[in-house]
PAVODO-337687 format. One line per 10 residues: number of its first residue (from 0); their letters; for each residue x, y, z of N, C-alpha, C, O. Coordinates in Angstrom, 3 decimals. Example, Ala and Ser with C-alpha at 12.3 -4.5 7.8 and 13.67 -1.06 7.14 Angstrom:
<recs>
0 = AS = 13.190 -5.690 7.800 12.300 -4.500 7.800 13.200 -3.300 7.800 14.236 -3.319 8.465 | 12.850 -2.250 7.080 13.670 -1.060 7.140 12.900 0.030 7.870 13.409 1.138 8.039
</recs>
This chain:
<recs>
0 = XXXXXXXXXX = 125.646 48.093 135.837 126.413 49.272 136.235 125.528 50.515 136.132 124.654 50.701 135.285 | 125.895 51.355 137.147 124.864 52.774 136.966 125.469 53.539 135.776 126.616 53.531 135.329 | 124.238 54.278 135.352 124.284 55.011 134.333 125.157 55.696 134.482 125.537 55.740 133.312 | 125.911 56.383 135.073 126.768 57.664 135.579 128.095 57.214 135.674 128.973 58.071 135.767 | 128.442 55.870 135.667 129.680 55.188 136.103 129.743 55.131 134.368 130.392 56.109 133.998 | 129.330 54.393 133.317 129.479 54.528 131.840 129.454 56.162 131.281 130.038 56.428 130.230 | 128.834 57.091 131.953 128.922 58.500 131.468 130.357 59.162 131.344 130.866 59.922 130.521 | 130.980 58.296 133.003 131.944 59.123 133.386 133.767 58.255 132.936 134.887 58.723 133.141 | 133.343 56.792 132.240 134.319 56.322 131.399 134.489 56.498 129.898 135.442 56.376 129.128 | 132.905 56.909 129.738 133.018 57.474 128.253 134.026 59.069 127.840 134.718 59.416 126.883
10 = XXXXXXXXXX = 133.640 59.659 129.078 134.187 60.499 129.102 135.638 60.847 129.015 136.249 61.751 128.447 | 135.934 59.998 129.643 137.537 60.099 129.859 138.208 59.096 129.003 139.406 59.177 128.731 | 137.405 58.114 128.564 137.679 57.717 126.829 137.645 58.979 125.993 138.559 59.055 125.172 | 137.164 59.542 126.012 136.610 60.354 124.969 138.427 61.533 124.862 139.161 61.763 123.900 | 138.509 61.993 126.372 139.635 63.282 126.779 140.502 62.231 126.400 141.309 62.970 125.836 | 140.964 61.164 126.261 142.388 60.002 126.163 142.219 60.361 124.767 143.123 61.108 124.394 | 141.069 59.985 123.555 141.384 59.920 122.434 141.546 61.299 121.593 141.963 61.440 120.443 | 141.098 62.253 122.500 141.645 63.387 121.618 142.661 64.066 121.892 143.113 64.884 121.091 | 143.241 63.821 123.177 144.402 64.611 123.500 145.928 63.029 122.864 147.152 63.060 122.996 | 144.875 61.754 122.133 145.935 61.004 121.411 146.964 60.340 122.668 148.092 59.966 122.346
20 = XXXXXXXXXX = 146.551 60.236 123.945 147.378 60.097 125.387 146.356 58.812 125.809 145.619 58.953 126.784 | 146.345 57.512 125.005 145.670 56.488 126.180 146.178 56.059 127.180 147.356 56.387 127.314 | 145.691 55.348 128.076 146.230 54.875 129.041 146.889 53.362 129.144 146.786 52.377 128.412 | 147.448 53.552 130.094 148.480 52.260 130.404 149.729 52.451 129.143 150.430 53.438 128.923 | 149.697 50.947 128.343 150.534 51.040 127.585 150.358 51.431 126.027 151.148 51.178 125.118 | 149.175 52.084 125.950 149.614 52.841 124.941 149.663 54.182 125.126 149.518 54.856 124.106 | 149.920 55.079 126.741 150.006 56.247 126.687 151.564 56.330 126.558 152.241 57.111 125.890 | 152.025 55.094 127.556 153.781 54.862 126.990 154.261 55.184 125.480 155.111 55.959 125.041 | 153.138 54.033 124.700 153.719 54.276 123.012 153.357 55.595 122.439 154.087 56.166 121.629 | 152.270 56.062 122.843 152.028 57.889 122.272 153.250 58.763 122.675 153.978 59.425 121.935
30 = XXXXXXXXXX = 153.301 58.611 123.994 154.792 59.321 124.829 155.730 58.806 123.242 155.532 59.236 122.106 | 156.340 58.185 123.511 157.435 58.077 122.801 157.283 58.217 121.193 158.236 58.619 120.524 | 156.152 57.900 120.655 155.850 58.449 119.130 156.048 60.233 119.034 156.610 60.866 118.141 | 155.255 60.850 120.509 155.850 61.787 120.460 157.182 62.248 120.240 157.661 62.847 119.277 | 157.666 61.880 121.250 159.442 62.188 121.370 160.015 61.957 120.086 160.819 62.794 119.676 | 159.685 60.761 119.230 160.039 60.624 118.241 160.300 61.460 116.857 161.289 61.795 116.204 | 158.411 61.669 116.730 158.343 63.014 115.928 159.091 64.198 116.282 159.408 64.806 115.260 | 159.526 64.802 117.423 160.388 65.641 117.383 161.623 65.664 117.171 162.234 66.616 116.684 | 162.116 64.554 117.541 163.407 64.056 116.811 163.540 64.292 116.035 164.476 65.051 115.780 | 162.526 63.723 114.865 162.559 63.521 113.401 162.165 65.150 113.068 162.643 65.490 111.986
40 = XXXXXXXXXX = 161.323 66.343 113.824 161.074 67.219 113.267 162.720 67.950 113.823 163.110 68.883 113.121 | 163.452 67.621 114.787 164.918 68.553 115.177 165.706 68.400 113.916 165.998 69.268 113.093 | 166.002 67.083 113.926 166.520 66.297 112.499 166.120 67.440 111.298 166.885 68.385 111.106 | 165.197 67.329 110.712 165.031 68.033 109.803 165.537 69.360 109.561 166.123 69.909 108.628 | 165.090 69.727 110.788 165.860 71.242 111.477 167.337 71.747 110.952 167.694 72.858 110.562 | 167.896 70.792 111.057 169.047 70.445 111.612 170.378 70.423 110.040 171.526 70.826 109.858 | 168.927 69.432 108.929 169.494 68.904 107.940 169.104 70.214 106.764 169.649 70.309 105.665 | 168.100 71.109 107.266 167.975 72.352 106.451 168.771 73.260 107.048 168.734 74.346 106.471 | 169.548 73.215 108.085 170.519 74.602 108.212 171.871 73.758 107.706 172.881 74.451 107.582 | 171.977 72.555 107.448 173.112 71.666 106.674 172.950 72.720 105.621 173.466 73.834 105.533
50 = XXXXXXXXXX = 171.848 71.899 104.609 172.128 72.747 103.372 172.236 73.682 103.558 173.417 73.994 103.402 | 171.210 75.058 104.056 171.782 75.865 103.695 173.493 76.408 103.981 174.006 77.121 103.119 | 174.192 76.071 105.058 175.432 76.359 105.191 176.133 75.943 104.035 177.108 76.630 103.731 | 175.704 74.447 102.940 176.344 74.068 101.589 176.184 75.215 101.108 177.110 76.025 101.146 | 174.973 75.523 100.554 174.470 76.482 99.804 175.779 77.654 99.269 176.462 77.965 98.293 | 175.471 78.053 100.962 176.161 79.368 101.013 177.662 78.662 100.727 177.608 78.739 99.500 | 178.293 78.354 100.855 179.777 77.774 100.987 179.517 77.628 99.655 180.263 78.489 99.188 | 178.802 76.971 98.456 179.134 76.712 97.039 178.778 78.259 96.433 179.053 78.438 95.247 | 178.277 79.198 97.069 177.851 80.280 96.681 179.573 81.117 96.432 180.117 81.794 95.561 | 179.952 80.501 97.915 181.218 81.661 98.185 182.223 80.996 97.116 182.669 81.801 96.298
60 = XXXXXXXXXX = 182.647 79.684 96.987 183.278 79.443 96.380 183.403 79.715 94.806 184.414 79.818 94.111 | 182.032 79.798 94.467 181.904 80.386 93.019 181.986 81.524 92.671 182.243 81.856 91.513 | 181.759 82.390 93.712 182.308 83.715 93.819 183.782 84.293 93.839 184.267 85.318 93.360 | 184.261 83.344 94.506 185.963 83.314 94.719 186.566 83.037 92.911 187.349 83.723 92.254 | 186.070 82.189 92.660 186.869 81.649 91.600 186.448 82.654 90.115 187.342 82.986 89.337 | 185.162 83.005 89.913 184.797 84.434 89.236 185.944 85.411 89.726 186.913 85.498 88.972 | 185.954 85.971 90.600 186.653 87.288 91.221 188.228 86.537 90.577 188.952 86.989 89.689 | 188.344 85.692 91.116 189.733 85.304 90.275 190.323 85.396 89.262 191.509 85.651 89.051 | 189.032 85.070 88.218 189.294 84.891 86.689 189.134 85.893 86.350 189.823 86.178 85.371 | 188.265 86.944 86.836 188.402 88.118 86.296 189.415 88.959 86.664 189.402 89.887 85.856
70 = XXXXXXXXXX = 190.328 89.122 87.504 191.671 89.600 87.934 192.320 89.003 86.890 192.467 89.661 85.860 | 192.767 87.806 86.956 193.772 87.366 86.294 193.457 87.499 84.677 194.304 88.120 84.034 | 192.532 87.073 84.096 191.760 87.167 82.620 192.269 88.723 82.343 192.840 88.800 81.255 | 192.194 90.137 83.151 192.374 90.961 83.001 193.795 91.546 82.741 194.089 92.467 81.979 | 194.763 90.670 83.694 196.206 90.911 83.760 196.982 90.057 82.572 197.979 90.274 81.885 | 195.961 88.906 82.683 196.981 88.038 81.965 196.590 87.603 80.635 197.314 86.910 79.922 | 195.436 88.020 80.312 194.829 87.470 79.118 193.836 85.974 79.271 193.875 85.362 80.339 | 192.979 85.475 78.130 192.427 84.386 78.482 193.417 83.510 77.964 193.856 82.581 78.642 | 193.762 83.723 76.915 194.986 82.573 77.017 195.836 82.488 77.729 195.881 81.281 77.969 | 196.688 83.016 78.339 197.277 83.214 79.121 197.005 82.344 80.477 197.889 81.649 80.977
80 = XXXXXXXXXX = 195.990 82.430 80.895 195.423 82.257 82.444 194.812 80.572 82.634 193.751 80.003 82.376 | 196.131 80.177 83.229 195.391 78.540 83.138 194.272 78.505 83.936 193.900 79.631 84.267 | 193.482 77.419 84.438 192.777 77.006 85.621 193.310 76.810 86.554 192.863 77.279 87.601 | 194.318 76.144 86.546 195.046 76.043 88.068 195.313 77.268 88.512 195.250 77.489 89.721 | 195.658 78.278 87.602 196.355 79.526 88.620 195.344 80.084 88.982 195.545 80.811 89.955 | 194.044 80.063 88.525 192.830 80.660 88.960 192.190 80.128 90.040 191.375 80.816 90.654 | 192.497 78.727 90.448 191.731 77.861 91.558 193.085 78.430 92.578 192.769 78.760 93.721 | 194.566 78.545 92.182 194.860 78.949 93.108 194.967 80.503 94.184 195.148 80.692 95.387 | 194.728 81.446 92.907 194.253 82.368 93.548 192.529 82.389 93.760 191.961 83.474 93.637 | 192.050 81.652 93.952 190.836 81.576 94.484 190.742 80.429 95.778 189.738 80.311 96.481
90 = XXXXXXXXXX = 191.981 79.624 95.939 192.260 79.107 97.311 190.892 77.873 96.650 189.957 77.758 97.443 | 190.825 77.443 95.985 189.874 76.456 95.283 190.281 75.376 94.602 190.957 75.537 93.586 | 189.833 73.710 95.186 189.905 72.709 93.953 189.763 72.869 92.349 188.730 73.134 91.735 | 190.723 72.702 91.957 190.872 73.040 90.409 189.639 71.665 89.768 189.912 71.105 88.706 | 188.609 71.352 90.397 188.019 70.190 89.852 186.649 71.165 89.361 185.988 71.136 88.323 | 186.522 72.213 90.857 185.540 72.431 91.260 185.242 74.076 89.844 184.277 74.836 89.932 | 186.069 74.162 89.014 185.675 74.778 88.092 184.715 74.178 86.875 183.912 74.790 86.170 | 185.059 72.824 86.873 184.358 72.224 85.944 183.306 72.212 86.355 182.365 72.590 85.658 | 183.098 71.652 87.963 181.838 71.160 88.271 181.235 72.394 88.458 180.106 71.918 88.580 | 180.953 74.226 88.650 180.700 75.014 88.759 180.343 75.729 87.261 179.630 76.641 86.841
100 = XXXXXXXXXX = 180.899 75.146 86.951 181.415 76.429 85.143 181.192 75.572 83.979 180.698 75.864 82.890 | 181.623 74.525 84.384 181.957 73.254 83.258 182.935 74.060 82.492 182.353 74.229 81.420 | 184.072 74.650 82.418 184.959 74.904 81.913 185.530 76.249 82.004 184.973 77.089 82.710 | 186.747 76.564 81.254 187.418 77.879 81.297 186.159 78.669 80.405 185.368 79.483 80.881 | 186.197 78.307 79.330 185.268 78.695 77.887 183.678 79.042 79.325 183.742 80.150 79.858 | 183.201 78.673 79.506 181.791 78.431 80.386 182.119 79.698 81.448 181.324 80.621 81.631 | 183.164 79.607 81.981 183.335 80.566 83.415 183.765 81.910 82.601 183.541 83.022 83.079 | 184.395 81.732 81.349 184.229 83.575 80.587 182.595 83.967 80.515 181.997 84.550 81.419 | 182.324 83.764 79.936 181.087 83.531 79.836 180.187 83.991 81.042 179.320 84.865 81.023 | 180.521 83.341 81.913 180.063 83.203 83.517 180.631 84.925 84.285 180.325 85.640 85.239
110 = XXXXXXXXXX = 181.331 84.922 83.461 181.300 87.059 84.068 180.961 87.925 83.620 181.235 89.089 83.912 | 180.327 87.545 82.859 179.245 88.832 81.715 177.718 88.471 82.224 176.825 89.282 81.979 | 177.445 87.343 82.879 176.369 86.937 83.409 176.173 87.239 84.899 175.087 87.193 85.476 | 177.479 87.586 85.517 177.354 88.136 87.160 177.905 89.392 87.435 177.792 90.051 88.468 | 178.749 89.762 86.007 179.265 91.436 87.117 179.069 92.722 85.445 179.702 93.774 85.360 | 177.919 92.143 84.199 177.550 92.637 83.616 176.164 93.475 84.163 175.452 92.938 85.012 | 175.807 94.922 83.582 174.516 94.991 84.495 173.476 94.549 83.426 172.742 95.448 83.015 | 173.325 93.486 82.989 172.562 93.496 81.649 171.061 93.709 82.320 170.320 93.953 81.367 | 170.261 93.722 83.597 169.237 93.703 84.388 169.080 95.174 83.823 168.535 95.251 82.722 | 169.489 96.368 84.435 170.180 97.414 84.346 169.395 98.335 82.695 168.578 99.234 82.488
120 = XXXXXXXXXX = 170.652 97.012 81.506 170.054 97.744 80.461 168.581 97.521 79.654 167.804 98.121 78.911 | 168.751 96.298 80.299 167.139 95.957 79.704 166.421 96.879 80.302 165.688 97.392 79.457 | 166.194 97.567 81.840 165.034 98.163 81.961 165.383 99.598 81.309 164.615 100.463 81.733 | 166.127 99.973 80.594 166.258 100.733 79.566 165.111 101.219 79.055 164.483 100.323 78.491 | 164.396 102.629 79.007 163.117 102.614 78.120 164.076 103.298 76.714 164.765 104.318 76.707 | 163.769 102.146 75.397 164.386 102.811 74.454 163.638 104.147 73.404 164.049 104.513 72.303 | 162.440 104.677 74.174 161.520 105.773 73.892 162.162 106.905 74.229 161.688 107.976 73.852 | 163.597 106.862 75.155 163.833 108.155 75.659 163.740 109.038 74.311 163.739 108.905 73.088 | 163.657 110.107 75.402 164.424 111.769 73.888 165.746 111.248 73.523 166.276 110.560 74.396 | 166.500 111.445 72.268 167.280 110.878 71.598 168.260 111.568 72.509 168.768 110.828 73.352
130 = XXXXXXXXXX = 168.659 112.918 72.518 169.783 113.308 73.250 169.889 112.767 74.982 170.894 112.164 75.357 | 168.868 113.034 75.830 169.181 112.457 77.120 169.344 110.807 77.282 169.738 110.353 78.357 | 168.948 109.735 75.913 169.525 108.100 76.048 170.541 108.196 75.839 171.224 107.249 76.227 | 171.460 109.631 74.945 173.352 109.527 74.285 173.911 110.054 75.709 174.965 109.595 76.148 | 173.256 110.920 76.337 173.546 111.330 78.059 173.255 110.462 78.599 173.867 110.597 79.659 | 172.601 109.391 78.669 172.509 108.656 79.894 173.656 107.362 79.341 174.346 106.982 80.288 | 173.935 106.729 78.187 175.019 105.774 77.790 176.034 106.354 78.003 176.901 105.655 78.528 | 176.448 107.996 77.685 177.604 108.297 77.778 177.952 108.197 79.387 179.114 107.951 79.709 | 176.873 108.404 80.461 177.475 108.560 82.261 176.959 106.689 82.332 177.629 106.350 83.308 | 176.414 105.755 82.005 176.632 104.961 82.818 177.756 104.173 82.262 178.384 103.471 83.055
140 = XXXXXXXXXX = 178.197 104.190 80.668 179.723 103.422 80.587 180.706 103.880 81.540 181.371 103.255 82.367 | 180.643 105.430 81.169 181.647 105.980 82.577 181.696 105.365 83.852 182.771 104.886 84.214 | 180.457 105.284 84.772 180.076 105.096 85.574 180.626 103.765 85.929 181.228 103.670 86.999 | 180.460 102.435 84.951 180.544 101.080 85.007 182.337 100.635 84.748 183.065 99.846 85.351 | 182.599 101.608 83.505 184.364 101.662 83.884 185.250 101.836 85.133 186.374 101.496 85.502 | 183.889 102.731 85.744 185.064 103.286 86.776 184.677 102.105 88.215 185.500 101.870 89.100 | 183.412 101.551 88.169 183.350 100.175 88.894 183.431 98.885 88.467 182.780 98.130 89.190 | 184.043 98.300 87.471 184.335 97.360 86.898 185.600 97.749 86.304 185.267 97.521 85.141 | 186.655 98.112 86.219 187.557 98.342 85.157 188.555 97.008 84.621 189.184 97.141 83.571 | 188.644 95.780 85.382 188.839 94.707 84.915 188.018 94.083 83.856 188.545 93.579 82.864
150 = XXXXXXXXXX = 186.567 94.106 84.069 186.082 93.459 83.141 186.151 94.538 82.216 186.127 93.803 81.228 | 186.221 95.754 81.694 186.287 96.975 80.769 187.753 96.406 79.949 187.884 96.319 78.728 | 188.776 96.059 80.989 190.187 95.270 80.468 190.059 94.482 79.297 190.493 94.630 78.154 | 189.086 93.265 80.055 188.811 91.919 79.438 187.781 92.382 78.072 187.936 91.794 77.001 | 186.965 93.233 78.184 186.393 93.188 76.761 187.041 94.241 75.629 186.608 94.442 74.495 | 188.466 94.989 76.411 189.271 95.280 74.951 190.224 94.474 74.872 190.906 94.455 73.848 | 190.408 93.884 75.612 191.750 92.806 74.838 190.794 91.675 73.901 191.375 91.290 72.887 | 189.543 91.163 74.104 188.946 90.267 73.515 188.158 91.275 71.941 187.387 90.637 71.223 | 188.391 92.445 71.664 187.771 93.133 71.089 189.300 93.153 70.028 189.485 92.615 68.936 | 190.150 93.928 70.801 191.871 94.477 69.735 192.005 92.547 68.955 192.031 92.193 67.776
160 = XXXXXXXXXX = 192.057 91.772 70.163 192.699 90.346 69.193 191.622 89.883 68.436 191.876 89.069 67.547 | 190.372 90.271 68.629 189.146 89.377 67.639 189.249 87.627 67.612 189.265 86.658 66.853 | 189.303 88.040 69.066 188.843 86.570 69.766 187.667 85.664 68.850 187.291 86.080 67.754 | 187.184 84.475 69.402 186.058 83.649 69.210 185.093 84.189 70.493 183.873 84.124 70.342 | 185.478 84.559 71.371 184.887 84.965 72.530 183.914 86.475 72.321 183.091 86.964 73.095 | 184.364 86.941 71.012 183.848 88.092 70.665 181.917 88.171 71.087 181.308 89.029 71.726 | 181.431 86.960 70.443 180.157 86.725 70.295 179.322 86.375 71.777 178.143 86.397 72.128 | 180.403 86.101 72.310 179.463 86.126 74.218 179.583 87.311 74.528 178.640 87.797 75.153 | 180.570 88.048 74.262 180.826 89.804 74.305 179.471 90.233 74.244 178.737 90.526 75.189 | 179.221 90.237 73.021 178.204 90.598 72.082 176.688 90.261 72.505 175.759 90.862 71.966
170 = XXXXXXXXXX = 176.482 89.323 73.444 175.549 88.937 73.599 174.858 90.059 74.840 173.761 90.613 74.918 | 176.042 90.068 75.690 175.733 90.921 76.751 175.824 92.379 76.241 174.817 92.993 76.594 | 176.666 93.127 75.546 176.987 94.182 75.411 176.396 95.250 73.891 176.593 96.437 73.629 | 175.769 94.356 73.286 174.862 94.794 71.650 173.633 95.568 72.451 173.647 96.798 72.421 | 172.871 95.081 72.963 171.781 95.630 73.731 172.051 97.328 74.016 171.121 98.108 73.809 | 172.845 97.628 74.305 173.348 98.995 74.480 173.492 99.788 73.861 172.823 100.818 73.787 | 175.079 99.254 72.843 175.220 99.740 71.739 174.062 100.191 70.778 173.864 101.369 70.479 | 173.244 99.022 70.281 171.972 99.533 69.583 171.182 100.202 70.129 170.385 100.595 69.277 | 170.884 100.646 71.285 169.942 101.641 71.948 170.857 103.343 71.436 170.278 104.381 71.116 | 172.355 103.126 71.511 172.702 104.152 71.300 172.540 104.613 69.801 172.257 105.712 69.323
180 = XXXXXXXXXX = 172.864 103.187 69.127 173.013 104.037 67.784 171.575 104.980 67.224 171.526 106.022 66.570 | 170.593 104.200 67.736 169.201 103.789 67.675 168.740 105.733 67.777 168.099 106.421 66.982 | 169.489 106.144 69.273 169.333 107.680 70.131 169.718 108.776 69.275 169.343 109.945 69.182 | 171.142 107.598 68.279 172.280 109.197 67.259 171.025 109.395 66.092 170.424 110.441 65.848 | 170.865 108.290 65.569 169.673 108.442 64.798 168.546 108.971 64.369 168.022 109.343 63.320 | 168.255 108.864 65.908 166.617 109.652 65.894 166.931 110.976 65.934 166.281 111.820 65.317 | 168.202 111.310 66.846 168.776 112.437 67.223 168.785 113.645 65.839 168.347 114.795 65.790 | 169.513 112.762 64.768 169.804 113.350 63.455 168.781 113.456 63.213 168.490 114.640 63.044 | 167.324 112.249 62.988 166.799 112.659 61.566 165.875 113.915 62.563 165.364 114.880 61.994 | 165.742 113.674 64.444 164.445 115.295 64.649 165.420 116.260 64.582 165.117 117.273 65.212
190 = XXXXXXXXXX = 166.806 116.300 63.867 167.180 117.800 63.833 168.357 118.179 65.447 168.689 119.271 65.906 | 168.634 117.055 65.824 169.255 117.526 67.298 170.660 117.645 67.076 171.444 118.366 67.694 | 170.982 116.602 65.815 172.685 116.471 66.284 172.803 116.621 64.565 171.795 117.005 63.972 | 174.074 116.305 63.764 174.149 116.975 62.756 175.902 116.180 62.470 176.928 116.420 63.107 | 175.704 115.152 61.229 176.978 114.369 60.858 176.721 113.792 60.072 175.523 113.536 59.943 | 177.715 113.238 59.063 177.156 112.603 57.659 177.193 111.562 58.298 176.151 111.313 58.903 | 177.978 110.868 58.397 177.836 109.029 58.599 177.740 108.689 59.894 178.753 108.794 60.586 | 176.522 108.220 60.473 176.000 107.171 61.099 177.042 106.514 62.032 177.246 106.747 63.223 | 177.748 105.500 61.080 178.937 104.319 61.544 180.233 105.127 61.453 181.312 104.650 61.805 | 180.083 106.449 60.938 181.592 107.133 61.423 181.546 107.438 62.981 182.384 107.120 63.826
200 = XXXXXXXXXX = 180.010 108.338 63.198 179.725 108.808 64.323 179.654 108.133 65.443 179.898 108.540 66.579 | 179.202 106.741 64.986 178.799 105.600 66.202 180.174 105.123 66.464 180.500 104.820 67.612 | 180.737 105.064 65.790 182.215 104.247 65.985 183.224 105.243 66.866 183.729 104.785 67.891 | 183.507 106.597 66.455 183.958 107.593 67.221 183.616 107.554 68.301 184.562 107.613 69.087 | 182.042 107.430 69.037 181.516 107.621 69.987 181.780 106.601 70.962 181.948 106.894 72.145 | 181.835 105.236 70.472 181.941 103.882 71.603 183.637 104.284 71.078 184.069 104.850 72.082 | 184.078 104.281 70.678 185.384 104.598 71.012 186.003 105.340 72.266 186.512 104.981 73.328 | 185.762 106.370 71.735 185.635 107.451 72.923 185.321 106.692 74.511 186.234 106.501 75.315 | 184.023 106.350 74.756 183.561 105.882 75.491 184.669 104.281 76.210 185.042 104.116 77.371 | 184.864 103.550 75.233 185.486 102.523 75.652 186.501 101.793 75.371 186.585 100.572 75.238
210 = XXXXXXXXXX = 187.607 102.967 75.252 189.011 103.058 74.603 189.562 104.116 75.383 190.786 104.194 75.487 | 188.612 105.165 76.096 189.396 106.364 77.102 190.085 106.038 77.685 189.458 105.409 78.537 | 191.620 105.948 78.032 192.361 105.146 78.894 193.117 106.091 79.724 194.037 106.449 78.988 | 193.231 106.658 80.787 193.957 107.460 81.707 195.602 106.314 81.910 195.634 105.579 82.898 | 196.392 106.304 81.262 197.379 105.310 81.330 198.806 106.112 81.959 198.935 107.333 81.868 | 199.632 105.398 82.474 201.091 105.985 82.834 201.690 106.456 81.846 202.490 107.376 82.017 | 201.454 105.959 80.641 202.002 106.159 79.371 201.595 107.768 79.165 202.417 108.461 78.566 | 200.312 108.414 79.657 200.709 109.938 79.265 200.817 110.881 80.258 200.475 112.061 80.177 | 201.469 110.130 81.507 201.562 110.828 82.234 202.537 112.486 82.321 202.609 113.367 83.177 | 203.153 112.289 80.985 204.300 113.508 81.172 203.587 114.616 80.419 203.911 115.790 80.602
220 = XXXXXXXXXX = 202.417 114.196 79.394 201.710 115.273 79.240 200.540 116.005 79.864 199.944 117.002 79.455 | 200.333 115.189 81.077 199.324 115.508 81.814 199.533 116.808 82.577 200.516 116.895 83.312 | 198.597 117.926 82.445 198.510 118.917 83.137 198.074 118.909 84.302 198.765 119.579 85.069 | 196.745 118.164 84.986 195.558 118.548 85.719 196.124 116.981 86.250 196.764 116.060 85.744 | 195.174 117.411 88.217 195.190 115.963 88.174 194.147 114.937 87.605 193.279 115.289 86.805 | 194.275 113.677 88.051 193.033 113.123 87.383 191.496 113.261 87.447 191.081 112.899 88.549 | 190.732 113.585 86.785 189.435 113.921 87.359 188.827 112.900 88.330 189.442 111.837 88.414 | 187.631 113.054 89.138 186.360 112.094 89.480 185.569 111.630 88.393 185.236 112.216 87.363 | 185.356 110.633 88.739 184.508 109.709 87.816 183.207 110.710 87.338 182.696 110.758 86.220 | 182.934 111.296 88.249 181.717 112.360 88.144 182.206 113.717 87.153 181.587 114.452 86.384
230 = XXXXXXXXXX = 183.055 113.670 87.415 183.542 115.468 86.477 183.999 114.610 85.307 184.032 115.269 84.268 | 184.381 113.272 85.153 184.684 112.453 83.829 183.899 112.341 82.857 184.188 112.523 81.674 | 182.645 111.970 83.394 181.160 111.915 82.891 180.752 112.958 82.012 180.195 112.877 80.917 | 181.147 114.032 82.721 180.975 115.521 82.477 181.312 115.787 81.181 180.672 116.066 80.167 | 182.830 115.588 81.533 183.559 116.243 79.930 183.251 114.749 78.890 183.258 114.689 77.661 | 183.126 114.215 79.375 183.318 113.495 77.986 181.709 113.416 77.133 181.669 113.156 75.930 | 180.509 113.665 77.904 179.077 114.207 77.747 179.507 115.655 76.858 178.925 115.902 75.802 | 180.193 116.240 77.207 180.632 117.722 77.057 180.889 117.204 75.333 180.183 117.538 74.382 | 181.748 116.570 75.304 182.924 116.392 74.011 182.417 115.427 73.215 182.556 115.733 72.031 | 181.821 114.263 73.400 180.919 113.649 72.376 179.248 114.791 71.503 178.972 114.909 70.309
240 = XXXXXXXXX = 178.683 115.260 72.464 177.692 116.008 72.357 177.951 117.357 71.266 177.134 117.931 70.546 | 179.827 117.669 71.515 179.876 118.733 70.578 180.363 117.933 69.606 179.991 118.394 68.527 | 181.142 116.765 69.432 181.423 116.441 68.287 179.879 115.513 67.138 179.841 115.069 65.991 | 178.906 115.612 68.231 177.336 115.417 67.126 177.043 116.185 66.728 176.215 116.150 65.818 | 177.662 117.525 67.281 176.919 119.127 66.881 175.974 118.960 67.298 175.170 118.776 66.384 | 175.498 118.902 68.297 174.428 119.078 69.263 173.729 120.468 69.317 174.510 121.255 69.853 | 172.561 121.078 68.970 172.388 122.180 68.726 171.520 123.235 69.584 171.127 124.392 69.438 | 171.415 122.007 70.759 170.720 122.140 72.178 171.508 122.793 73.329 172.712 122.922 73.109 | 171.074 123.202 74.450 171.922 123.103 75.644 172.133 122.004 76.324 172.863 122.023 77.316
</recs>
């Protein structure tokens, strides 16, 4: 055979094996290994927008049944509030709390972990100046009462009865507290604020803060209407600050 006739089959051996397309019947079986792999790559496609649509659907549902418990936990107490009435105002299998929460006890718990800002207080620098950290605890409890006031519900009824639940309280909500007491402290000993006891002052103060209750109950002595959360901030910054004897502006 002439040289040029082997040049020009090598060649087109050569374009078959890299474009993976031989001829006859195995360009048939490449064809269809192709087709295949895409199958199998649609498939895949297909089985990752599966999950994620689970995803999201176990997302919503756990969301539903939180938002639930914290309505009802708020109205009705934790004793009070079975699981069923919570799966039913959450339009949810009463199974699917266990398998989400593993329990009533687990899903309390489970709302100090999603609608607490504990992110929030940790980035807390506890170096502030002592008076602007008692200004900044005094506007963001405000702040967090006035967007959470169910869960604000749920941690004085678990606070007045001295629950067992106290200590998951505590887990989320100490972090704070001690930054404040931490602020009255420093406050006193550089000379800013001015009170004998410590735990009289600290106790007055989260009082104040998370016992303020605007209730129907005083409505007949009410003069003014109700303030904004913002002018709330205000006076009660105003009225803790003079009861430290604050000696600043």
């Amino acid at each position: 055979m002439p040289a040029c006739w082997w040049l020009s089959r090598w060649r087109r051996s050569s374009l078959a094996q890299q474009r993976c397309l031989p001829k006859g019947e195995g360009r048939r079986f490449a064809s269809r290994r192709l087709r295949l792999r895409a199958s199998a790559k649609k498939s895949k496609h297909n089985d990752y927008r599966r999950l994620i649509m689970i995803l999201a659907e176990e997302h919503d549902i756990k969301q539903r049944i939180l938002l639930a418990a914290k309505k009802l936990f708020a109205v009705q107490g934790f004793d009070g509030t079975t699981i069923r009435q919570i799966c039913e105002e959450a339009s949810a299998n009463v199974a699917l709390v266990s398998y989400h929460f593993g329990g009533k006890e687990n899903l309390f718990g489970a709302l100090f972990e999603n609608f607490f800002p504990n992110q929030k207080i940790a980035s807390i620098d506890p170096g502030f100046h002592p008076v602007e950290g008692v200004r900044l605890i005094i506007r963001e409890v405000t702040m967090y009462r006035h967007a959470e006031p169910q869960l604000i519900s749920i941690i004085q009824q678990e606070i007045i009865l001295n629950t067992p639940r106290i200590q998951k309280i505590r887990e989320h909500v100490m972090p704070m507290w001690q930054m404040l007491r931490h602020w009255m402290e420093e406050g006193r000993r550089q000379g800013y604020f001015t009170f004998r006891s410590l735990d009289t002052a600290f106790m007055s103060v989260t009082g104040t803060l998370l016992f303020h209750r605007d209730q129907e109950y005083w409505m007949l002595l009410r003069e003014e209407q109700k303030p904004d959360v913002e002018a709330l901030a205000d006076d009660l910054t105003d009225f803790i600050l003079h009861g430290l004897r604050y000696n600043g502006e």
